[in-house]
N, CA, C and O of each residue as an XYZ file, in Angstrom:
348
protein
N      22.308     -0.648    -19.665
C      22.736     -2.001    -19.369
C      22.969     -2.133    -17.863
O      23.570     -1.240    -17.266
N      22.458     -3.348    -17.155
C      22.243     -3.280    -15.651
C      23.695     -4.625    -15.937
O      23.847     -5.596    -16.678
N      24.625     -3.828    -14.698
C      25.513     -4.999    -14.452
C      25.413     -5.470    -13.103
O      25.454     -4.730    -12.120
N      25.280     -6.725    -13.072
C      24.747     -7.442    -12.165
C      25.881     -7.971    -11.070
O      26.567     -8.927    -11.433
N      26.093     -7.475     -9.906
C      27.224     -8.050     -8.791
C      26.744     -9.253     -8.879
O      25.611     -9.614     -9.196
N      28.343    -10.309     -8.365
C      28.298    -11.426     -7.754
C      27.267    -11.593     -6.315
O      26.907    -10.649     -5.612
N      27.096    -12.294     -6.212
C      25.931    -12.775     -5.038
C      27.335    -12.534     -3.934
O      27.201    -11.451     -3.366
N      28.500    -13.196     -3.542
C      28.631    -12.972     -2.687
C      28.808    -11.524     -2.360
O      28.651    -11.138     -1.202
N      29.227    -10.456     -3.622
C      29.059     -9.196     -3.073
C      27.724     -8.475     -2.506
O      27.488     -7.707     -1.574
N      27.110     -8.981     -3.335
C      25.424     -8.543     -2.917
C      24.994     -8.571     -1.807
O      24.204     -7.797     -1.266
N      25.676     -9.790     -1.277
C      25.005    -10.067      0.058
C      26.046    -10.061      1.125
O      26.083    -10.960      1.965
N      27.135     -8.786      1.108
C      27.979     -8.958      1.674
C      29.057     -9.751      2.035
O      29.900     -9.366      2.845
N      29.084    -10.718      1.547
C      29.775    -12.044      2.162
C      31.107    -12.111      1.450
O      31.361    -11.699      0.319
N      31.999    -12.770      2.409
C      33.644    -12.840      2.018
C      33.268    -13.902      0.918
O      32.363    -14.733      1.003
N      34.465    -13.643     -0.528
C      35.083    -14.272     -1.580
C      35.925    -15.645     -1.153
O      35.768    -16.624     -1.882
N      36.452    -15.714     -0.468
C      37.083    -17.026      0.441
C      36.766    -17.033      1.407
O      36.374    -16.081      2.083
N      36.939    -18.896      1.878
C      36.812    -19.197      3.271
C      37.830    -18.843      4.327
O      39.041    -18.763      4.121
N      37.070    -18.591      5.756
C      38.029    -18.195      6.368
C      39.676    -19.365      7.257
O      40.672    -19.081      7.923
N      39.120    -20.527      6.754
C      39.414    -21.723      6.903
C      39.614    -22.361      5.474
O      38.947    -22.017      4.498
N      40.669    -23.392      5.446
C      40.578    -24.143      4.428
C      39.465    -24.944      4.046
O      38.832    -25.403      4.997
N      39.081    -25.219      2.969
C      37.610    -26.102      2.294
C      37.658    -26.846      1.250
O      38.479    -26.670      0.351
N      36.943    -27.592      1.255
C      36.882    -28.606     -0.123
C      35.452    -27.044     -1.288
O      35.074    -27.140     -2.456
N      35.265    -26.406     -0.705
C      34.213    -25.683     -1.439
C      34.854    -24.256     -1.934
O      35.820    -23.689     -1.423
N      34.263    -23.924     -2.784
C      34.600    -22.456     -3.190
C      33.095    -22.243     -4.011
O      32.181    -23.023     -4.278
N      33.376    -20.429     -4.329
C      31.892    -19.920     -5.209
C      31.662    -20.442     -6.141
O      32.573    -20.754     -6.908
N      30.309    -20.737     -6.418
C      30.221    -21.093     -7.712
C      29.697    -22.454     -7.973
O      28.906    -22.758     -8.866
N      30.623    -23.820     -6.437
C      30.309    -25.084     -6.517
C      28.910    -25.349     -6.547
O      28.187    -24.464     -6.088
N      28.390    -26.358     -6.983
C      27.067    -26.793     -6.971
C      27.524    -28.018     -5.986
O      28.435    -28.809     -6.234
N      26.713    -28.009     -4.836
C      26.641    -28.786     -3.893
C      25.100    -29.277     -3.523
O      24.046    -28.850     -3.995
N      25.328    -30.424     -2.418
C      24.385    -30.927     -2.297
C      24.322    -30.574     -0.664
O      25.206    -30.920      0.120
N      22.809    -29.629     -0.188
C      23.470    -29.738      1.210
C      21.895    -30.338      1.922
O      20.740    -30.246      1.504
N      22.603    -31.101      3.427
C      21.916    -31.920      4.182
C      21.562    -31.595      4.952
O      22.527    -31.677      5.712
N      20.200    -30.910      5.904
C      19.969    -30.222      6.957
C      19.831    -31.074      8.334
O      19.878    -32.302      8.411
N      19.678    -30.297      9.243
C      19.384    -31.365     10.522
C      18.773    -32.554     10.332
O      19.373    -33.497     10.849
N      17.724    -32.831      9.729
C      16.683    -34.120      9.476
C      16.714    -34.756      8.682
O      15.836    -35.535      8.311
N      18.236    -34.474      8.023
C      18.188    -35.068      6.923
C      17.852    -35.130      5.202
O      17.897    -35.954      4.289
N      17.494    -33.704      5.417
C      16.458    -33.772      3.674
C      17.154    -32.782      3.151
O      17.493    -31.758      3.743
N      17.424    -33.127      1.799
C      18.702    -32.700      1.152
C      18.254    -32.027      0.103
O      17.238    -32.291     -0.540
N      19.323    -30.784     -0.156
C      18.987    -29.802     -1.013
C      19.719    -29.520     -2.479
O      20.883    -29.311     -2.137
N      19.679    -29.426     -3.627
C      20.762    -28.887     -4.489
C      20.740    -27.216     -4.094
O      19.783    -26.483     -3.845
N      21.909    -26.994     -4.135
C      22.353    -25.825     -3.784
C      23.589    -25.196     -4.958
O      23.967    -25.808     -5.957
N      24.044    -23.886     -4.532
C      25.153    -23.229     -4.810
C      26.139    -22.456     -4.590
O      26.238    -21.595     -5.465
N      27.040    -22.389     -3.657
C      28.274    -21.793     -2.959
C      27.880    -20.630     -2.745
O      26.803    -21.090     -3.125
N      27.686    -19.672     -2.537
C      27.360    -17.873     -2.987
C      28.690    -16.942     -2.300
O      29.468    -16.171     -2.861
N      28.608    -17.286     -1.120
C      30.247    -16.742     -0.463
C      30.803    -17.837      0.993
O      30.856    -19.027      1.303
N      31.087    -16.672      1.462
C      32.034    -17.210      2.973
C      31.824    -16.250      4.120
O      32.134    -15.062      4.024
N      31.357    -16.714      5.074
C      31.470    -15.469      6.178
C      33.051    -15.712      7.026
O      33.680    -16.755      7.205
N      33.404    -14.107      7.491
C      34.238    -13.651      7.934
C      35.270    -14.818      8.540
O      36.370    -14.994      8.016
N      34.858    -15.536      9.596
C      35.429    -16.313     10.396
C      34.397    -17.088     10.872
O      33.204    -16.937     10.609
N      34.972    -18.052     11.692
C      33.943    -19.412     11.877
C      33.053    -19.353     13.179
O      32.441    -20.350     13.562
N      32.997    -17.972     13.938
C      33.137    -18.190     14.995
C      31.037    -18.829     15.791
O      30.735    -18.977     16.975
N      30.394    -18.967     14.919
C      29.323    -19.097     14.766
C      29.024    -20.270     14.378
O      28.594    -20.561     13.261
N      29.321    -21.308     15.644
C      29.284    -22.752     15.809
C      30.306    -23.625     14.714
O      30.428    -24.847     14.627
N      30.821    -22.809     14.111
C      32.068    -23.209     13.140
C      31.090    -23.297     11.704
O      31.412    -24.097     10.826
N      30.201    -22.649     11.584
C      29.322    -22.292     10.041
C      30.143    -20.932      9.727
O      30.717    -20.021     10.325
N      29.771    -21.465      8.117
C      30.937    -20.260      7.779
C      30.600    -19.824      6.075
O      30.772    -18.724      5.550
N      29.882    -21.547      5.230
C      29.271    -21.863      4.183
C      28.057    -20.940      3.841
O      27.185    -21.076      4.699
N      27.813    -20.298      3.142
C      26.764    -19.435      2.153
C      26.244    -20.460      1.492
O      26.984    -21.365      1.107
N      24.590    -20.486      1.202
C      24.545    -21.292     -0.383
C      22.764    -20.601     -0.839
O      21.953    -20.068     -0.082
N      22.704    -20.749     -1.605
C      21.336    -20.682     -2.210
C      20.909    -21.703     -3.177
O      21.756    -22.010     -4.017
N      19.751    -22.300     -3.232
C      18.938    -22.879     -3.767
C      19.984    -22.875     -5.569
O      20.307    -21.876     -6.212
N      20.283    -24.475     -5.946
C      20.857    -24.427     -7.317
C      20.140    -23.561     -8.705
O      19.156    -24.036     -9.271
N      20.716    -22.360     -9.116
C      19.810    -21.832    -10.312
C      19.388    -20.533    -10.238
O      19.206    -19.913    -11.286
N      19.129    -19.813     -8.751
C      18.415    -18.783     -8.409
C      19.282    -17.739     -7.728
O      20.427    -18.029     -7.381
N      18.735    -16.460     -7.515
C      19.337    -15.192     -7.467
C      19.342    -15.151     -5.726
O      19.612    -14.131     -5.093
N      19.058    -16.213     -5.224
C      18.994    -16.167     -3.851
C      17.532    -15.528     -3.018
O      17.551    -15.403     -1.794
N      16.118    -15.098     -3.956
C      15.272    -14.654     -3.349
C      14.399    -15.604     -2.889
O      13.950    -16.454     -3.658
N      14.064    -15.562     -1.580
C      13.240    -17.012     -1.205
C      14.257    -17.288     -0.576
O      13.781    -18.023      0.289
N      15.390    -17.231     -0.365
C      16.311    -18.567      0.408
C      17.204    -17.933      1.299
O      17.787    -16.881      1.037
N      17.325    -18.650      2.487
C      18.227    -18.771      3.868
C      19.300    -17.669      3.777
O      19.403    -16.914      4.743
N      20.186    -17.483      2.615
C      21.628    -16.744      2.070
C      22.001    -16.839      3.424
O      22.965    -17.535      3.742
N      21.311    -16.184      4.296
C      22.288    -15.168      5.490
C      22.361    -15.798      6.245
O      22.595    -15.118      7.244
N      22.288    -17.281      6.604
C      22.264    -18.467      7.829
C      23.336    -19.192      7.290
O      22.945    -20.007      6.454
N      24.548    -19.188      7.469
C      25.887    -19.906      7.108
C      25.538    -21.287      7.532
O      24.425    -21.560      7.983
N      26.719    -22.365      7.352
C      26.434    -23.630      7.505
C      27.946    -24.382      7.647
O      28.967    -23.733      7.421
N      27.983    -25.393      7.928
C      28.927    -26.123      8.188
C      29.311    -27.116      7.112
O      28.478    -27.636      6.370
N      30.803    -27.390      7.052
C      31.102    -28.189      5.998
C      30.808    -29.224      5.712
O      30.588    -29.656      4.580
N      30.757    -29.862      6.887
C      30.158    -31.419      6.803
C      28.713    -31.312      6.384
O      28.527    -32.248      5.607
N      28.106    -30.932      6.462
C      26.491    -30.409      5.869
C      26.249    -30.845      4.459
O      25.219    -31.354      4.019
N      27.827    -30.452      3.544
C      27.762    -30.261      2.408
C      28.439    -31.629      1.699
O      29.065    -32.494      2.313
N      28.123    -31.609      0.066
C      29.006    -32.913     -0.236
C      28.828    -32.327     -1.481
O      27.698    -31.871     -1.653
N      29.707    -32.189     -2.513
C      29.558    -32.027     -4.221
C      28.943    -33.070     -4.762
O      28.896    -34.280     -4.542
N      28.283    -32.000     -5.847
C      27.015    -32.390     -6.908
C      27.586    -33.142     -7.394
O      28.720    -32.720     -7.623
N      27.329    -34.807     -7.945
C      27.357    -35.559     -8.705
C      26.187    -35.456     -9.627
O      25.011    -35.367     -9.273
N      26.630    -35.477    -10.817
C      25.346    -35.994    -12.171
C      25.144    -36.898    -11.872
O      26.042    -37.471    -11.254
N      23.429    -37.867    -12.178
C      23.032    -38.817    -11.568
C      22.606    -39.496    -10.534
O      21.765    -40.388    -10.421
N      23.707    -38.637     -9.345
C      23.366    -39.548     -7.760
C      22.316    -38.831     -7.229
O      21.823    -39.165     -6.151
């Protein structure tokens, strides 16, 4: 039987933010890149401290194990907004 780590352990990344947040692991969010074009996503962890333009947000693609996707390029809060059903 293969037991499978959490993503944020997998990929190194802190369990909490290093800052207070409207986000934690697990959220399904919606996130917005420079140009505008918006992604469903999913929390995965937190890096250390903010000190990296104040990105700090983990997420991967909503559904997936994180292969194919960014993980290791943190992001900023405002970026992000929670998943509504429907919208």
């Amino acid at each position: 039987m293969t037991i499978r780590q959490p993503l944020w352990k997998r990929f190194g990344l802190c369990k909490e933010p290093p800052v207070p947040c409207d986000f934690k692991i697990g959220d399904r969010v919606i996130f917005t890149n420079e140009a505008g074009i918006e992604y469903d996503c999913d929390v995965v962890g937190f890096s250390k401290d903010t000190s990296f333009y104040g990105r700090f947000i983990h997420h991967v693609s909503h559904g997936t194990d994180g292969n194919g996707n960014a993980w290791w390029f943190p992001n900023r809060t405002e970026e992000f907004r929670h998943f509504e059903e429907g919208k």
